[in-house]
C-alpha positions in Angstrom: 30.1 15.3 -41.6 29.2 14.9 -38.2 29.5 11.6 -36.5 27.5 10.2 -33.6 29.4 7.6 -31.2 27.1 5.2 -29.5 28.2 6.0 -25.2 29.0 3.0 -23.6 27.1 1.4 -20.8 27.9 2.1 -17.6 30.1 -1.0 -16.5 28.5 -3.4 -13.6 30.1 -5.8 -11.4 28.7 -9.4 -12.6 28.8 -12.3 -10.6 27.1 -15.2 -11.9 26.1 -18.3 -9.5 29.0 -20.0 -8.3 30.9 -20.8 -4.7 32.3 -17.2 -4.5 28.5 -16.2 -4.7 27.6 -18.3 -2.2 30.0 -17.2 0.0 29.5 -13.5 -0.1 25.9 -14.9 0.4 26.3 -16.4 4.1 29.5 -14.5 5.0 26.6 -11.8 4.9 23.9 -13.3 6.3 25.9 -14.1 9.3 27.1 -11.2 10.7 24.4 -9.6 10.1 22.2 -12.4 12.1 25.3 -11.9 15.2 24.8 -8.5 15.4 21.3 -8.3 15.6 20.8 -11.5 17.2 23.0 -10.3 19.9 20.2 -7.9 20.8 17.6 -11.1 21.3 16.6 -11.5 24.6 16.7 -10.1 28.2 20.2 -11.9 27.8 20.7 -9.9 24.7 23.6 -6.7 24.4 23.0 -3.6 23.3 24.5 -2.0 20.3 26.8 1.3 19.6 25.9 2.9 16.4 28.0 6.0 15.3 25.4 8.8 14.0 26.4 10.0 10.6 25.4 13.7 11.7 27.9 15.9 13.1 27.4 17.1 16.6 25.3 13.9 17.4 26.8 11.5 20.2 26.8 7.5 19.3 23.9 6.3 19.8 22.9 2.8 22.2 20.4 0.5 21.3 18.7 -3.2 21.6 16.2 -2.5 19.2 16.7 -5.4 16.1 15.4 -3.1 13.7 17.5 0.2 14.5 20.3 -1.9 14.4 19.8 -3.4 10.9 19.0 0.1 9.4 22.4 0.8 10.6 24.5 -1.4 8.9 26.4 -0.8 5.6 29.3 -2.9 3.9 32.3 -1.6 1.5 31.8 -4.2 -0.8 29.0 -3.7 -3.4 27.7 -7.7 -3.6 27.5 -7.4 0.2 25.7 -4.1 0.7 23.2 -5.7 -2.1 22.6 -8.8 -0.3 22.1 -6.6 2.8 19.4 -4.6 1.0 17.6 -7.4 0.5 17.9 -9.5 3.7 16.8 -6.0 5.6 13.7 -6.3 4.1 12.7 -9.4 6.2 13.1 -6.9 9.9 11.9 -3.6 8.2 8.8 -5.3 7.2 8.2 -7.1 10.4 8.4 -3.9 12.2 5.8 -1.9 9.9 3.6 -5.2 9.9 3.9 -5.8 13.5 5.9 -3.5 15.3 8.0 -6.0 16.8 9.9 -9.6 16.2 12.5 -7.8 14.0 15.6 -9.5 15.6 14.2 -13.1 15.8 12.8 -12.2 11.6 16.9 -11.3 11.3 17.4 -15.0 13.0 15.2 -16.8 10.5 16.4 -15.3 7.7 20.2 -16.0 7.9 19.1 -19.7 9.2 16.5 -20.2 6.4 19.1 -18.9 3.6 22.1 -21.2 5.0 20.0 -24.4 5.1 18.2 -23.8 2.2 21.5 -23.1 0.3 23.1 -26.4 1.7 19.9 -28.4 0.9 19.9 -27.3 -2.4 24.0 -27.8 -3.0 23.8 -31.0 -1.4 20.6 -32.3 -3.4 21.3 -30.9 -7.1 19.1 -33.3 -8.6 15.9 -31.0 -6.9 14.8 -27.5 -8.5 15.6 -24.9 -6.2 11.8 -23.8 -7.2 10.5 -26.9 -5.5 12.3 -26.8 -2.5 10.9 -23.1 -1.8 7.4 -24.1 -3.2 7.5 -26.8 0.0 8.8 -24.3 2.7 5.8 -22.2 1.5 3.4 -25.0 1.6 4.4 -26.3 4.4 4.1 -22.6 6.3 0.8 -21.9 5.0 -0.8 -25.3 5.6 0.9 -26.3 8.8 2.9 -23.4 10.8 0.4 -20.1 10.2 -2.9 -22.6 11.1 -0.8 -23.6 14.5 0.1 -19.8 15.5 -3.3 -19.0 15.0 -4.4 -21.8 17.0 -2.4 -21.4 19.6 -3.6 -17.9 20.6 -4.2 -16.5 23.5 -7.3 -14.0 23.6 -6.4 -10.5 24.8 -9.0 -7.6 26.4 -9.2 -4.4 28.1 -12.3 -5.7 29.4 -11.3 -7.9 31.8 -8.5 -7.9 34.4 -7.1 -11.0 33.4 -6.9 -9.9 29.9 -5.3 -6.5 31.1 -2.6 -8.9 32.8 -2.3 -10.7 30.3 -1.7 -7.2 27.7 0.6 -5.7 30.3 2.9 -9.3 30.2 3.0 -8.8 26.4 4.1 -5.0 26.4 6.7 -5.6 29.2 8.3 -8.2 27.2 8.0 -6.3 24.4 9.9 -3.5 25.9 12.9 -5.7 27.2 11.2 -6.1 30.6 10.8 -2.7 31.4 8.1 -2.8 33.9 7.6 1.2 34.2 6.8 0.7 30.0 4.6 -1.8 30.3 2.7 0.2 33.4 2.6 3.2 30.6 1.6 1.5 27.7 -1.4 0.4 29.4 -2.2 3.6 30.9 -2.5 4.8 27.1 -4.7 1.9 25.7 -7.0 2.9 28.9 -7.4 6.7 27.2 -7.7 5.7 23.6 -9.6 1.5 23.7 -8.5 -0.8 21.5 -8.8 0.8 18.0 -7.1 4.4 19.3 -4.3 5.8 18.4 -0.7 6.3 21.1 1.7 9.2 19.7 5.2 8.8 21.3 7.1 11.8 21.3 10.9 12.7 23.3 11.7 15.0 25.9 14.8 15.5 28.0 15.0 15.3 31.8 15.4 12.7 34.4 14.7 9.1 32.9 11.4 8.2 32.9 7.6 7.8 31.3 4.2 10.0 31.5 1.0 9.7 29.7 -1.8 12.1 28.8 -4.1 12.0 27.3 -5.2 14.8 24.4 -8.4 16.0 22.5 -8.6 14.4 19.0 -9.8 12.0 16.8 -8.3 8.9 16.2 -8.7 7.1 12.2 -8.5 3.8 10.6 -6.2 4.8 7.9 -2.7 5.8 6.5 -0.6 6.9 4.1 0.2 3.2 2.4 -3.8 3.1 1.1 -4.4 6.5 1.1 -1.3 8.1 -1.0 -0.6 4.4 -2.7 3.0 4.7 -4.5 2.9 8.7 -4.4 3.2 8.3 -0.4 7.0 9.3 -0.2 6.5 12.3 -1.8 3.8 13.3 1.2 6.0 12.2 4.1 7.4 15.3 5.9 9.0 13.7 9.7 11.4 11.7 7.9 12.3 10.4 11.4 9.2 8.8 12.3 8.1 8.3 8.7 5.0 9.9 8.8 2.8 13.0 7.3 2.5 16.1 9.5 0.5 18.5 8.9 0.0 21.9 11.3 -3.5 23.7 11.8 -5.0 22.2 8.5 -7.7 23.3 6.8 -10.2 20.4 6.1 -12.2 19.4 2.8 -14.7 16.6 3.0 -16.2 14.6 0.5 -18.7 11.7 -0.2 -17.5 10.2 -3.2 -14.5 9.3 -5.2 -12.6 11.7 -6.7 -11.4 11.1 -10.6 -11.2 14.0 -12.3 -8.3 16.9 -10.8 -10.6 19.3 -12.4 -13.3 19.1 -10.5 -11.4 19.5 -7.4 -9.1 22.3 -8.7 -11.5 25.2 -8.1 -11.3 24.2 -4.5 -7.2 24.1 -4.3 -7.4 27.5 -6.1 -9.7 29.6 -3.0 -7.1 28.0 -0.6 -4.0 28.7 -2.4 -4.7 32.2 -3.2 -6.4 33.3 0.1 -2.9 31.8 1.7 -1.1 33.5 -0.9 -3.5 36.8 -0.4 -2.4 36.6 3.5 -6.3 36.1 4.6 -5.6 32.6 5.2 -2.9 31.6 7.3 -2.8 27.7 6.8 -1.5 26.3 3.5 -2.1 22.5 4.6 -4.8 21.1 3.4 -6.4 17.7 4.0 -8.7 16.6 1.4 -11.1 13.5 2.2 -12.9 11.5 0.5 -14.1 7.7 -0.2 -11.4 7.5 -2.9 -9.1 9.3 -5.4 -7.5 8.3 -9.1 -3.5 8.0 -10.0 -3.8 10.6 -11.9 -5.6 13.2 -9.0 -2.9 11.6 -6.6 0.1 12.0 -9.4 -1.6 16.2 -9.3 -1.8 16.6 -5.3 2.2 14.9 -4.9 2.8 17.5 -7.8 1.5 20.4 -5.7 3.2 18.9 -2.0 6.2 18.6 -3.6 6.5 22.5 -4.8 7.6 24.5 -1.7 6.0 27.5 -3.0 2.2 25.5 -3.1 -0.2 24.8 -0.8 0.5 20.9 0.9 -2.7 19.1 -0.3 -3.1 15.8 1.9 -5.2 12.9 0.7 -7.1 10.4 3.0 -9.5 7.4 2.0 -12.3 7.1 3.9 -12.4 4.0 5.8 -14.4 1.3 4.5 -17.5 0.2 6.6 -19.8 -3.1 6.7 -22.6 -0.9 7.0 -24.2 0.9 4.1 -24.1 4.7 5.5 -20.9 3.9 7.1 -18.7 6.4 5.0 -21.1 8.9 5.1 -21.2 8.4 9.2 -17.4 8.4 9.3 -17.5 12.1 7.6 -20.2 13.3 9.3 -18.2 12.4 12.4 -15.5 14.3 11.3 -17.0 17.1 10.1 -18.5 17.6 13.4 -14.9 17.6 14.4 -13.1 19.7 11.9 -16.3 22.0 11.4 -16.2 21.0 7.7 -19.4 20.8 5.4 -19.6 17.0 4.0 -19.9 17.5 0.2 -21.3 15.0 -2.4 -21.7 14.0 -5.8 -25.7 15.0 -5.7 -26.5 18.0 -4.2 -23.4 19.7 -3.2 -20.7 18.8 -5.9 -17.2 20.0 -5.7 -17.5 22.8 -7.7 -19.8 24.6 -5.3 -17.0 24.5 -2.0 -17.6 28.2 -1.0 -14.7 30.4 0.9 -16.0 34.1 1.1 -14.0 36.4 3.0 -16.3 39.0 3.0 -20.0 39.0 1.2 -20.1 43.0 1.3 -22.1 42.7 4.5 -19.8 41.6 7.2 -20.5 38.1 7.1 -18.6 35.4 6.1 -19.3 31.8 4.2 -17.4 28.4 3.8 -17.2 24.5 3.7 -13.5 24.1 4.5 -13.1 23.2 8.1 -10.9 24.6 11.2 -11.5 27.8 9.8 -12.5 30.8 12.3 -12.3 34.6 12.0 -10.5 37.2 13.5 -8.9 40.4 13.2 -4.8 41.1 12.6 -3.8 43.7 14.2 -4.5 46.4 11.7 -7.9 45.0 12.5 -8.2 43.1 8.8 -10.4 39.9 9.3 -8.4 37.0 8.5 -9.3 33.3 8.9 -7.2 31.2 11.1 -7.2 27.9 12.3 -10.3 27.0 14.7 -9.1 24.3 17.2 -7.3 21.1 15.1 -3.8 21.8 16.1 -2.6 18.8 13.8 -2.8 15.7 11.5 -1.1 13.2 11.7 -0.6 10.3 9.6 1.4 6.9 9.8 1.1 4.0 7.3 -1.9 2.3 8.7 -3.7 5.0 11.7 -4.4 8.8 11.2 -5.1 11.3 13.9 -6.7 14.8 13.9 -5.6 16.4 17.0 -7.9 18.7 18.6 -11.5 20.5 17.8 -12.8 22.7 15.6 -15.8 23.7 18.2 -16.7 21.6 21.2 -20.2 22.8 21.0 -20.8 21.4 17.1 -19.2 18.0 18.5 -21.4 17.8 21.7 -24.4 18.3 18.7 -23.3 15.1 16.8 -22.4 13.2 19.8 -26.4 12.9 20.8 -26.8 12.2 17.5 -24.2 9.1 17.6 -26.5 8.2 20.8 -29.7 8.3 19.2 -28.2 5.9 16.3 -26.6 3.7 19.2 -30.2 3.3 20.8 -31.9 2.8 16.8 -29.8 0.4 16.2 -30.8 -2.8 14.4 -28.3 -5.1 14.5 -25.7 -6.4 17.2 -23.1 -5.0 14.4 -24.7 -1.7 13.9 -24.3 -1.2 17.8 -20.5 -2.0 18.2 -19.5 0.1 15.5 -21.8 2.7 17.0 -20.2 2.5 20.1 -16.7 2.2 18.5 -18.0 6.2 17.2 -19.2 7.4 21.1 -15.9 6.6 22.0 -13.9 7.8 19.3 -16.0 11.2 19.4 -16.1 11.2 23.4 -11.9 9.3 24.4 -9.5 10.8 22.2 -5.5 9.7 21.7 -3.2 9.0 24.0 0.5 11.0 24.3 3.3 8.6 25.4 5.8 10.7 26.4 9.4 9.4 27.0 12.0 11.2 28.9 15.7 10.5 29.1 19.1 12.3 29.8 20.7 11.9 27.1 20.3 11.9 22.9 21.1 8.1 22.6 18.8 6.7 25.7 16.0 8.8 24.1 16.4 6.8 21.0 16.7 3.7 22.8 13.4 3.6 24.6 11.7 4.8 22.3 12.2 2.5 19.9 11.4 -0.1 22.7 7.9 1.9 23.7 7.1 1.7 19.9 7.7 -1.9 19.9 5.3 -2.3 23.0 2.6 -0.4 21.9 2.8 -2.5 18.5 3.0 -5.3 20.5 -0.4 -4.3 22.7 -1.9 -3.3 19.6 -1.6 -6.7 17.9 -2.4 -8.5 20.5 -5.6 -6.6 21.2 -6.3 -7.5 17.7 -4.6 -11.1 16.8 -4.0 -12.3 20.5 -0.8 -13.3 22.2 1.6 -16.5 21.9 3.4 -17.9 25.0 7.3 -17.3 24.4 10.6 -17.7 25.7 10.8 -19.9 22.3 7.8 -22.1 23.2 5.7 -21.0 20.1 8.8 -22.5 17.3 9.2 -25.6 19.5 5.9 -26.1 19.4 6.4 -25.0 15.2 8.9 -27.9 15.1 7.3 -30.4 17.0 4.8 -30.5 14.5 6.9 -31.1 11.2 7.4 -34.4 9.6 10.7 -35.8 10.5 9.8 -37.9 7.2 10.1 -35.2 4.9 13.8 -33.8 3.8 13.0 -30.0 3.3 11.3 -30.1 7.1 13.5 -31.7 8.7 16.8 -30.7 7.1 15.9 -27.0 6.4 12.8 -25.5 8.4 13.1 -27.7 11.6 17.0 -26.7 11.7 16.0 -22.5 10.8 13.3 -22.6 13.5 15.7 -23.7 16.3 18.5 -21.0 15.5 15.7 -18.1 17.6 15.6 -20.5 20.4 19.6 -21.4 20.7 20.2 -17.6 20.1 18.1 -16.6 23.3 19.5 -19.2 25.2 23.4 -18.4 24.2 22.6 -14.6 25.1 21.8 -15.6 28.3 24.8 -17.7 28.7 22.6 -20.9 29.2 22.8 -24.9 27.4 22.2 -25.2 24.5 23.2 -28.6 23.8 20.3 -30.2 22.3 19.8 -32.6 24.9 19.3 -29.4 27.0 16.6 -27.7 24.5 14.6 -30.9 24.0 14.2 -30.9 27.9 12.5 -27.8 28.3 10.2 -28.1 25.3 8.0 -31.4 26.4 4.9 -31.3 24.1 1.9 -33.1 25.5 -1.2 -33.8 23.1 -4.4 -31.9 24.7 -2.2 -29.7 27.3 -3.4 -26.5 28.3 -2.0 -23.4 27.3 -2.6 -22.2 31.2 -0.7 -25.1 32.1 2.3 -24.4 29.9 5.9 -24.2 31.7 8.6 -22.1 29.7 12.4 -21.4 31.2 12.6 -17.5 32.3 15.3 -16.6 30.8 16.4 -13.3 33.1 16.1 -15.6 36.1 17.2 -19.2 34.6 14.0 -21.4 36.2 11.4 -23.0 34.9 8.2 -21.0 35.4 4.1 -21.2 34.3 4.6 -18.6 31.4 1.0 -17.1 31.7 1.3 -16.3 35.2 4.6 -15.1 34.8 4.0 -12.9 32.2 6.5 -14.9 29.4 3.9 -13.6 26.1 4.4 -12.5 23.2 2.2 -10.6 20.3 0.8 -13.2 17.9 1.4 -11.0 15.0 5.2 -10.1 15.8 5.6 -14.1 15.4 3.9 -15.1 12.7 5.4 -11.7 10.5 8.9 -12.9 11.6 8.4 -16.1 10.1 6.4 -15.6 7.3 9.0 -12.7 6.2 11.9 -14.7 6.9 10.5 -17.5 4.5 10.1 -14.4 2.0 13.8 -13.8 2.2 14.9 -17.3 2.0 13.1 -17.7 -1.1 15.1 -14.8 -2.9 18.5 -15.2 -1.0 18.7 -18.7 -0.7 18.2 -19.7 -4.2 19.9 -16.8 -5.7 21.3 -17.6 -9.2 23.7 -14.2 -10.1 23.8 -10.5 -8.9 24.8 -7.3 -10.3 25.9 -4.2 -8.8 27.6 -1.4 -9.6 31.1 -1.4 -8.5 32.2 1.4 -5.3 34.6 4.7 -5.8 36.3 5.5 -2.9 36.8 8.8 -4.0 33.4 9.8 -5.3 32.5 8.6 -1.8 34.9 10.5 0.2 33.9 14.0 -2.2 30.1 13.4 -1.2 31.5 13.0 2.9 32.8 16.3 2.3 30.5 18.4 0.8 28.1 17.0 3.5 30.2 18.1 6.1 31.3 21.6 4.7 27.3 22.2 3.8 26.5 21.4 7.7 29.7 23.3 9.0 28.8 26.3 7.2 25.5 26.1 7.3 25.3 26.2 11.3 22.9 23.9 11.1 22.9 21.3 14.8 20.9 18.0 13.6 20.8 18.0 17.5 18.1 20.6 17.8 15.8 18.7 15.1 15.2 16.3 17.4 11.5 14.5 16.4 
């Protein structure tokens, strides 16, 4: 008689709450906050980071972020508690593009005073105490940031002054970057999109700009959880797809069926060889789990068409979405379909009719003959889409006459309009239909100083961007003194845990740089005066050590990179710093070193050079 035994579980490190937790806990914490803190600043050192390709030379960087990614730690409870605490940076750099180092600050500072609060008050629930740090964030700190803004415009040449300060500082006081940056937001406005791309040569920047059509929207809304399944440029994390083919549609997709006949014409004219695309971009006002679970289905199998979903941005206007297609259709050369009078199930894609003509609503399609003079249907003009978490952009046009059609259309609307609303958004269409998108392009010598600036150009066009949007904060630490001026010396969890977190930014800038930072020393160059001006406002400049105004003297940062920093920080503090047990899996050494060398005899073998994949 046959027996069944019951397999055991796989066996887990466990390591309930105790001193040895808490020690793995801010042994952790702090070296990651050195490292990455070390990058803080124009005082701040730059980091080697060995690449894990072969073939690749270290690589050099200041960026906070880049550096974090890098890290890694034998120990399973320490490469956990990493996971976790790189949450706080990663997120401050999708959210705001920059503030990742001082977010890395916080964190460490907000988890070691929390912990010794909380070990030296055992009579308080740990729940409480993080309950108060939130309270006290959104009732006290987020309404001060805000308040303290600085309005930024492209408008006006103060404003431009004011949004080139914030982008040089951004980019570690690269004045050439800053010049660059603003160059691009002059080609694409405030709501356009930059593309950053590499190129080797003598160090330096350029900026053109290119025919396209910049959008509202990403992967995040548009793909929702399916979205890793779409991404393709694992390097820069976003969806690429070359010489699309286009499929618009006014309403919300539920049901895969409806939309199947379509995928079908595409798939087997590709398949067939009449169509030479096999991306696909499929828009519409919205799409079902289940359709999305179907089109990651499809991406996913290499021997499918790619079928790429975007939402249609949502409008305040009532026609919006159907203006937003129409828009693009007169760029992609698409025919808008809807739910009434042309359904889904109608999408035509004739080749051939039997009298030399040829029919279809799929867009960046044109004809022309191979060369055993067989029509086939190639792409018109759109040369790509591309697609990061939050911004889209179709680069290039299907036919410059349909788009010249549909701009005096757009200015007929713009002179109809009813409503002060209804004209900016009209505009905002002009000069989305009429700019275009701006190419940053950044040229170094070398692998590693490719890396390294642009990291920093992303961080400065995410900087410009938020400021544009949010407005910009006076820095050089002024914002968190100004943070912990405000805070009740009265209450315990303010003064003993987020006054003492909201300094460790400010001393880590100043130690960088090699200045005081006794607190005597601090205190003196943060004087808070009730009613002062923000144009009045003195900060120390920390690459020359004086004293300077820090509007005209360009000391800025973006709102958004601060208040993300801190409000992700507090995130982390309230998992980390209260933490009651963790459980990992414990490390094999030698499973690890027969994974190392597989990769390396796959890539040795292979011939392949990660150096010439270079995004």
């Amino acid at each position: 008689m046959a027996s069944t035994v019951k397999p055991h579980a796989a066996f887990k490190t466990v390591l309930p709450r105790s001193e040895k937790l808490e020690n793995h806990i801010l042994s952790t914490m702090e070296k990651i906050a050195k490292i990455v803190g070390g990058t803080l600043g124009p005082g701040g050192h730059p980091v080697l980071i060995e690449r894990q390709e072969m073939d690749l030379a270290p690589m050099v960087t200041k960026d906070g972020v880049t550096v974090f990614r890098s890290l890694g730690f034998p120990d399973a409870v320490d490469q956990n508690i990493l996971e976790a605490a790189r949450d706080a940076s990663v997120r401050t750099a999708v959210e705001a593009g920059d503030g990742t180092t001082t977010a890395t600050i916080l964190a460490e500072a907000f988890v070691r005073y929390t912990l010794e609060y909380c070990k030296k008050n055992p009579g308080v629930p740990p729940i409480k105490v993080i309950k108060t740090i939130q309270n006290v964030y959104k009732n006290v700190l987020e309404p001060l940031i805000d308040k303290s803004a600085i309005t930024c415009s492209l408008g006006t040449e103060t404003g431009r002054k004011l949004l080139h300060s914030v982008a040089t500082l951004s980019g570690n006081g690269d004045t050439e970057l800053g010049d660059a940056v603003m160059k691009c937001f002059d080609i694409c406005g405030d709501d356009g999109n930059v593309t950053i791309i590499e190129s080797s040569g003598p160090t330096s920047y350029e900026v053109e700009s290119i025919k396209g059509f910049p959008i509202a929207m990403g992967y995040e809304e548009s793909c929702a959880k399916f979205f890793p399944t779409f991404i393709n440029d694992n390097t820069t994390q976003r969806i690429v797809a070359d010489k699309p083919l286009f499929l618009l549609y006014l309403g919300r997709i539920t049901d895969f069926q409806n939309i199947l006949p379509a995928l079908v014409k595409v798939a087997d004219g590709w398949k067939d060889g009449w169509i030479t695309s096999h991306n696909l971009v499929v828009v519409a006002t919205g799409f079902s789990e289940s359709v999305l679970a179907q089109f990651a289905f499809i991406t996913g199998n290499p021997e499918q068409i790619n079928v790429f979903p975007l939402v249609v941005p949502q409008s305040p206007l009532m026609n919006g979405q159907k203006n937003f297609l129409d828009d693009l259709a007169a760029v992609t050369g698409a025919t808008v379909l809807d739910q009434v009078t042309r359904p889904l199930e109608t999408i035509e894609m004739v080749p051939d009719d039997g009298e030399g003509s040829y029919k279809t609503d799929f867009g960046n399609i044109k004809i022309e003959e191979n060369d055993a003079g067989t029509p086939i249907w190639v792409p018109a003009g759109v040369t790509t889409y591309e697609c990061g978490r939050y911004r889209s952009s179709v680069v290039g046009f299907a036919d410059e006459e349909l788009l010249l059609q549909r701009l005096e259309v757009v200015k007929q609307q713009l002179a109809s309009s009813e409503s002060k609303l209804e004209a900016d958004l009209t505009n905002e269409r002009v000069a989305k239909l009429t700019g275009g998108i701006a190419k940053l392009k950044v040229i170094g010598s070398s692998n590693g100083e490719l890396k390294e600036r642009r990291d920093r150009a992303e961080d400065a066009v995410c900087a410009v961007r938020g400021a544009l949007k949010h407005g910009a904060l006076i820095g050089g630490g002024w914002m968190l003194a100004k943070l912990i001026n405000a805070l009740d010396d009265n209450d315990p969890v303010q003064a003993e845990i987020i006054k003492l977190a909201l300094w460790m930014p400010i001393i880590t800038l100043y130690e960088n740089a090699g200045l005081d930072t006794s607190y005597e020393s601090l205190t003196k160059d943060f004087t808070f005066r009730k009613n002062g001006k923000l144009e009045n406002v003195m900060v120390r400049d920390i690459s020359k050590n004086e004293v300077v105004n820090a509007i005209e003297n360009g000391i800025l940062d973006s709102l958004p990179a601060v208040r993300e920093a801190l409000k992700n920080s507090i995130s982390i503090a309230t998992l980390l710093g209260t933490l009651g047990g963790c459980v990992v899996y414990p490390r094999d050494k030698e499973v690890d070193k027969i994974e190392g060398a597989d990769y390396n005899s796959f890539i040795r073998d292979s011939g392949w050079n990660p150096a010439n994949e270079r995004a």
